[in-house]
N, C-alpha and C positions, 0 to 999 in steps of 0.2 A: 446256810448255817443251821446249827441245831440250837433249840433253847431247852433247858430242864427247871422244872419247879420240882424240885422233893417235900413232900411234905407228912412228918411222924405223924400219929394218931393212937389215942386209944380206940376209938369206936369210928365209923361211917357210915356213910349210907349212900349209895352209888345210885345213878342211873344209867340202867341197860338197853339200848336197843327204845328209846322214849318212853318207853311203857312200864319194865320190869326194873324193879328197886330189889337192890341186894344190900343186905346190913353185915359189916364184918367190924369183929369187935364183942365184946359183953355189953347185952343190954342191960344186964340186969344191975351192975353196978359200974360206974361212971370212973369209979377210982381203983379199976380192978388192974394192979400193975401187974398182972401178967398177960394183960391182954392188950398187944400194939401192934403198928403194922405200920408200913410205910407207901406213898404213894407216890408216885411219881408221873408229873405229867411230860410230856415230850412232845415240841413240837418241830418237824423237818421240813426248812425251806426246799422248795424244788431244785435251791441250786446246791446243795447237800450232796457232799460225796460218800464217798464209801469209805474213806481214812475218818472223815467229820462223824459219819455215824457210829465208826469203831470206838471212834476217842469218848464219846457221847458214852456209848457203853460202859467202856474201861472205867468213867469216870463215876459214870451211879454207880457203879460195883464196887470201888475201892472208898464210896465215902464213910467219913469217921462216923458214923451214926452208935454206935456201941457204947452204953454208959455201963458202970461200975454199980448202979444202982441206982435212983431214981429220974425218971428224963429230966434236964437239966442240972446233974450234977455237976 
């Protein structure tokens, strides 16, 4: 089976490789609504096919994530 957590953001801060941190986003202002990004985590059980991961795909690709104007309108 596949699982997805999608999750909006304006700003983060990742961990790379345990050591390196990468910030994406505006640091300089918290409430900069031009600055967002989405993340998604995915995780593939071993017994995950190849149809399971296409749909997986299809499915982050085609979510409604698109507001008219501010996230949660």
């Amino acid at each position: 089976s596949v699982s997805i957590v999608a999750q909006r953001f304006r700003q983060c801060k990742l961990l790379l490789d345990e050591t390196d941190w990468v910030t994406v986003g505006s640091t300089s202002s918290p409430t900069n609504v031009n600055s967002c990004g989405l993340l998604a985590y995915i995780s593939f059980a071993s017994s995950a096919t190849r149809p399971d991961v296409e749909q997986a795909a299809a499915t982050l690709l085609n979510l409604p994530i698109l507001t008219s104007g501010l996230w949660g309108d």
